[in-house]
C-alpha positions as CSV (number, residue, x, y, z in Angstrom):
1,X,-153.8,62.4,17.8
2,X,-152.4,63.4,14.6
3,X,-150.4,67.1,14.1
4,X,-147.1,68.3,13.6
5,X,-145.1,69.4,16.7
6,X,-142.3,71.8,16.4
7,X,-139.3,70.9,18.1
8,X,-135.9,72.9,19.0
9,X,-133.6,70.3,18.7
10,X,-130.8,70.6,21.4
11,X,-127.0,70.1,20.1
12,X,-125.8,66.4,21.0
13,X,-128.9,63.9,19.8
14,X,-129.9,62.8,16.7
15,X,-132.7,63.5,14.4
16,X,-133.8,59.9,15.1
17,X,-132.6,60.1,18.4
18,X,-135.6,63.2,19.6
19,X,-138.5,60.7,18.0
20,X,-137.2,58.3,19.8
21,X,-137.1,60.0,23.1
22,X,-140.9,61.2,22.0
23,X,-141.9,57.8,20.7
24,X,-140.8,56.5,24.2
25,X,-141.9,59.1,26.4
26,X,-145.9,59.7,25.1
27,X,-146.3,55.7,23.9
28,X,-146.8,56.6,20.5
29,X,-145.9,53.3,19.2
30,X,-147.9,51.5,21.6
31,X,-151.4,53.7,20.9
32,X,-150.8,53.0,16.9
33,X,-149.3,56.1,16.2
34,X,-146.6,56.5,13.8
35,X,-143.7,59.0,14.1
36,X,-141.3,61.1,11.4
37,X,-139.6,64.2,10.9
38,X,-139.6,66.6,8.0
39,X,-135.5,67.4,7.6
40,X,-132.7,65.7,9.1
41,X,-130.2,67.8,11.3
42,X,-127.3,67.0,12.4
43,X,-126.4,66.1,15.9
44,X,-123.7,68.5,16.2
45,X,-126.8,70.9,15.0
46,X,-129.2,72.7,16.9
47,X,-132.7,74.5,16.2
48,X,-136.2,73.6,14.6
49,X,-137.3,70.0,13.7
50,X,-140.6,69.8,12.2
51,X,-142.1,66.2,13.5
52,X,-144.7,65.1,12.4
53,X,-147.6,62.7,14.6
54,X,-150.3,59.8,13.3
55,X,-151.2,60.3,10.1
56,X,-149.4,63.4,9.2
57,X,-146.4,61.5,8.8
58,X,-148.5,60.9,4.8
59,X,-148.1,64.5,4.7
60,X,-144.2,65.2,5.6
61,X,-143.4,64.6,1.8
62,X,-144.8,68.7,1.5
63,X,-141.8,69.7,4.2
64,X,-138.9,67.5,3.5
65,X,-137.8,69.6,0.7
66,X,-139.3,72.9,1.6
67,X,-136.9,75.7,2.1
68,X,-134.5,75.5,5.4
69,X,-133.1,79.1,7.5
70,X,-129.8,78.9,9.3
71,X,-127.3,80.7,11.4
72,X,-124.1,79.1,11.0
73,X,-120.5,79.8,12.4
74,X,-117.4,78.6,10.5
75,X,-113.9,78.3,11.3
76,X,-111.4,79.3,9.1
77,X,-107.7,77.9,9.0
78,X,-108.3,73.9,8.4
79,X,-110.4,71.5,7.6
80,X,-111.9,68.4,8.1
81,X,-112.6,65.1,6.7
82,X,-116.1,65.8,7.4
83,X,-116.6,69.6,7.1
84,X,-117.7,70.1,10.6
85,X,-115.8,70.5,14.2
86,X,-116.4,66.4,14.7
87,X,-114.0,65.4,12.4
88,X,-110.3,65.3,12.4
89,X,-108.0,67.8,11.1
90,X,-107.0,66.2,7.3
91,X,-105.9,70.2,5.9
92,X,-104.2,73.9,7.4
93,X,-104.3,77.0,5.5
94,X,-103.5,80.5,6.3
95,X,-106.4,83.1,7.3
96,X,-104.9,86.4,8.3
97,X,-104.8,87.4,4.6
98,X,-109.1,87.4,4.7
99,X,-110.8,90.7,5.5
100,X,-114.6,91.0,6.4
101,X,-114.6,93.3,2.7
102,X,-113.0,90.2,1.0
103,X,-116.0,87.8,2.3
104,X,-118.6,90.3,1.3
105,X,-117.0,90.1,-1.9
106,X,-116.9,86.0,-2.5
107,X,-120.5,85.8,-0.6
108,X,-121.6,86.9,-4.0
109,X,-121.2,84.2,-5.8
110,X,-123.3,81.6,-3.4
111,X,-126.3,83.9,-4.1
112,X,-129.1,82.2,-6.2
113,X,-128.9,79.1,-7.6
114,X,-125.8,77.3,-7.9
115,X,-124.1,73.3,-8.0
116,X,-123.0,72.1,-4.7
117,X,-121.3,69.0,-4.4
118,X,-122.3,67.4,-1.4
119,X,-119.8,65.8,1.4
120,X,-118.7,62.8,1.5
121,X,-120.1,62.4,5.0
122,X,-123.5,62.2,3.9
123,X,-126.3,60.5,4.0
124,X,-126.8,59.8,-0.1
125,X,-126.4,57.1,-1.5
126,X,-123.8,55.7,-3.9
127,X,-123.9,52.8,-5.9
128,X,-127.1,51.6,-3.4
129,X,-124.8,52.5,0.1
130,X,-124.8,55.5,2.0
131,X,-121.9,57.7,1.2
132,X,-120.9,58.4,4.6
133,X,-120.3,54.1,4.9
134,X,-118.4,54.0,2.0
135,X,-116.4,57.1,3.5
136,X,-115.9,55.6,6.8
137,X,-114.1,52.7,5.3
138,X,-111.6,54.6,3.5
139,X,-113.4,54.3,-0.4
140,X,-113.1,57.1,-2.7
141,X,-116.9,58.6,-2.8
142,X,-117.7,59.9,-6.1
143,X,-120.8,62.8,-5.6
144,X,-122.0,64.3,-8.7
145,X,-123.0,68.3,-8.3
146,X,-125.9,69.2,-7.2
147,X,-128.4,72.4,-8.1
148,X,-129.4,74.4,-5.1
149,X,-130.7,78.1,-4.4
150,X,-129.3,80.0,-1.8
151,X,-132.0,82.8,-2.0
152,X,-130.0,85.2,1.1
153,X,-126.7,85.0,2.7
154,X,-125.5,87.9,4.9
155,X,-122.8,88.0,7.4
156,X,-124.0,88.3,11.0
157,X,-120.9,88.7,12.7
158,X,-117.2,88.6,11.8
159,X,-113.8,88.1,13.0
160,X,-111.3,88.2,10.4
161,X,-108.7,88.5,10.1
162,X,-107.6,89.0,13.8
163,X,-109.6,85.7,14.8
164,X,-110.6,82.7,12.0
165,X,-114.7,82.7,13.7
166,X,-117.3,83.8,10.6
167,X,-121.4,83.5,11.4
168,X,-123.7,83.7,8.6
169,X,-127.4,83.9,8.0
170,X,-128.4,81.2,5.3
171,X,-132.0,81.3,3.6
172,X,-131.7,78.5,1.1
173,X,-133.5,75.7,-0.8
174,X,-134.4,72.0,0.8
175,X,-131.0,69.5,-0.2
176,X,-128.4,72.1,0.8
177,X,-125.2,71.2,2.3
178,X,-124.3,74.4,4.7
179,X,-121.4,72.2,5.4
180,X,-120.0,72.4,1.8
181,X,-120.9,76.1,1.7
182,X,-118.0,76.6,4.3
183,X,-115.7,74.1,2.4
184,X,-116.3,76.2,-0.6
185,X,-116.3,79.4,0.8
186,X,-113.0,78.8,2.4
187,X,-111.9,77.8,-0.9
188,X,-112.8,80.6,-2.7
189,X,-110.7,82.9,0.0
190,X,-107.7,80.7,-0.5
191,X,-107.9,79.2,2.8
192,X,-110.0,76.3,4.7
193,X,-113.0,76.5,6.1
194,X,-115.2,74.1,8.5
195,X,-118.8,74.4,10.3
196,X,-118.4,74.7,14.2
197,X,-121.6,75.9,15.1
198,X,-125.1,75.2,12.9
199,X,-128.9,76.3,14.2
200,X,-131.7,76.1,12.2
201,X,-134.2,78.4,12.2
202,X,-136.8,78.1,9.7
203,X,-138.1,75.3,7.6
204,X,-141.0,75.6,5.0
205,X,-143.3,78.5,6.7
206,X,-142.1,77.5,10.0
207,X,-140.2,79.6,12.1
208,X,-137.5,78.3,15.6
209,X,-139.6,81.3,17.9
210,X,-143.0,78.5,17.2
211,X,-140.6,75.3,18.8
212,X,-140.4,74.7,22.3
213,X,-137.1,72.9,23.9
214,X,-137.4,69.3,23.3
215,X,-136.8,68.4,27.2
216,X,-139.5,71.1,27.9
217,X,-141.8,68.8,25.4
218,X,-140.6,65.6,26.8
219,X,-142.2,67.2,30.7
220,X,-145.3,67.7,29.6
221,X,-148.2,65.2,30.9
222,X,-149.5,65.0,27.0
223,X,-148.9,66.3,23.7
224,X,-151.9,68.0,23.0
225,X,-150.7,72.0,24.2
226,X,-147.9,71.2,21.9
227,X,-149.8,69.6,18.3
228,X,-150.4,72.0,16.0
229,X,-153.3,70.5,13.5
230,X,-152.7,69.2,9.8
231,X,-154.7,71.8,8.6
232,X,-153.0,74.9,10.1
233,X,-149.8,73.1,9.4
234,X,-150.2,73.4,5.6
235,X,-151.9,76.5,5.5
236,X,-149.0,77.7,3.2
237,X,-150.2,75.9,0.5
238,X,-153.4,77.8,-1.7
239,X,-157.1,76.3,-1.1
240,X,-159.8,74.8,-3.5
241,X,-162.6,75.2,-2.4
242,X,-164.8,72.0,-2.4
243,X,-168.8,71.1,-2.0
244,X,-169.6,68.5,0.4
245,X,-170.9,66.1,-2.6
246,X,-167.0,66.8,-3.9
247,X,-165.6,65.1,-0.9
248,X,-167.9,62.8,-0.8
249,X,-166.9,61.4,-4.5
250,X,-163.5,62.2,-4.1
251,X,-163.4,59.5,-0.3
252,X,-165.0,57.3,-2.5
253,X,-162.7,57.5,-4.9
254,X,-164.7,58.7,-8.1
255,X,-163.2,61.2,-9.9
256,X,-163.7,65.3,-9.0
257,X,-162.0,68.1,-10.9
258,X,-162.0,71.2,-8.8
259,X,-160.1,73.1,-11.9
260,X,-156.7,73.7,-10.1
261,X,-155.3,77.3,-11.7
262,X,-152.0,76.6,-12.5
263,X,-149.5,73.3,-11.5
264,X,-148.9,73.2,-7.8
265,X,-149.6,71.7,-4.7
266,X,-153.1,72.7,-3.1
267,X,-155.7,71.9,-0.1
268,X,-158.9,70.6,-0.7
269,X,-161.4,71.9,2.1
270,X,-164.8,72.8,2.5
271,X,-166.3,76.3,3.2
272,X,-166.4,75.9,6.6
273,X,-162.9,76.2,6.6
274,X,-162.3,71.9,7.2
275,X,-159.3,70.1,5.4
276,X,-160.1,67.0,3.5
277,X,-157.4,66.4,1.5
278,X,-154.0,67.8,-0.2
279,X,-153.8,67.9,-4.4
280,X,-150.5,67.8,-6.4
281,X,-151.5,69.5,-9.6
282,X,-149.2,68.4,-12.8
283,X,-150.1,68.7,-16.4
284,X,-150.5,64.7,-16.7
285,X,-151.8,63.8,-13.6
286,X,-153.8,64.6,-9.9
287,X,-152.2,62.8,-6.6
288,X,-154.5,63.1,-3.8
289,X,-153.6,62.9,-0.3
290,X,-157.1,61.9,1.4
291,X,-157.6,63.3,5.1
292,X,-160.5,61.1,6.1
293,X,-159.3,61.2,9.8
294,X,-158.8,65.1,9.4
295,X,-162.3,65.4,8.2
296,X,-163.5,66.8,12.1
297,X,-160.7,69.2,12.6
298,X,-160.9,72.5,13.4
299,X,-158.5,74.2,10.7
């Protein structure tokens, strides 16, 4: 059993806390099977969580920082000491002076790619400790900036300046904070802003309308209506095409150049349409991701 099962994380549990609840509810660690996700969200977060099963937990390292969708709501008028609705109140500021035209207008700015510095509260580390420790006790975290895209931002519904609610739509690059992006964009208004409310829908290729409700997953007798196979999974990425002899020396490990076009990441299948193995093309050097197990799947 090895796939990728997409997950719509409810609000409340942790990332580690849904493989958990899988891990214990379908044996995996008992049958051998290993367990991971590709992007950490937030319990106060809801939305898609790409898990991967068995040996596609070698291949997560293609979705961790593959680009993320969101719908996020902020609240203007304070903030907190861990820009979201779980942390307490450190900062007021005024919001009746922001109009919807005014948003539009600083939205600008967070289009493309930018520096973020990310929160305190996260899960970086600094000098070898995670940032949100050193935070918790009180220590002055020093986070350099950070380059990020934000390819689309668009307001999806707005309530200034009568009420301080603001929901957005967020395309943007793996790595991005959308809790800083409401830090800074109440900044940029003169005011505070903090995340109530975050769903993600769309990682990498991915889309939420392909999850299914974690306790919906957690009912089922076994996994298999739910696992979606490696190689459909990374169908995203361009193919090689490959002889059997080619696989054969490349398993073996004997070298095989199957004259990648450009620098990139690409599958390595045979004309019947199987996936063998995943090839990270760089001007120095080929990394191959061998799919040995994979070798029998229907793509």
């Amino acid at each position: 059993m090895h796939g990728f099962i997409l997950v719509d994380k409810p609000r409340g549990p942790s990332s580690f806390e849904v493989l958990r609840k899988l891990n214990k509810r379908f044996n995996l660690g008992h049958s051998g099977h290993k367990i991971g996700h590709g992007g950490t969200l937030d319990p106060m977060a809801s939305g898609l969580l790409v898990v991967a099963i068995g040996k596609a937990t070698r291949l997560l390292r293609f979705f961790l920082g593959s680009d993320k969708r969101y719908t996020a709501t902020l609240q203007f008028g304070m903030q907190t000491r861990t820009l979201d609705a779980e942390g307490e109140i450190v900062a007021r500021a005024p919001y009746a002076h922001i109009t919807p035209a005014d948003v539009g207008r600083a939205l600008r700015d967070f289009r493309g790619t930018i520096l973020q510095t990310p929160p305190d509260f996260s899960a970086l580390h600094v000098d070898g400790k995670r940032a949100y420790d050193l935070a918790r006790k009180g220590i002055e975290v020093q986070i350099p900036p950070r380059e990020i895209t934000i390819h689309a931002i668009e307001i999806i519904d707005c309530g200034l300046p009568d009420t301080p609610a603001l929901t957005l739509d967020i395309a943007c690059s793996g790595g991005t904070y959308i809790r800083a992006i409401a830090r800074d964009l109440g900044r940029a208004l003169h005011s505070e802003a903090h995340l109530t409310a975050l769903r993600r829908t769309g990682a990498c290729h991915f889309d939420l309308s392909q999850a299914r409700p974690l306790q919906e997953i957690l009912d089922l007798p076994d996994l298999a209506s739910v696992l979606t196979p490696c190689a459909k999974a990374l169908g995203f990425l361009p193919a090689l095409p490959a002889s059997h002899d080619d696989i054969r020396r490349l398993l073996d490990g004997r070298p095989v150049d199957f004259h990648p076009p450009t620098p990139g990441i690409y599958r390595i299948q045979t004309p019947d349409g199987i996936l063998h193995a995943v090839l990270t093309h760089t001007p120095d050097r080929d990394d191959f991701v061998r799919l040995p197990l994979f070798s029998t799947e229907n793509p």
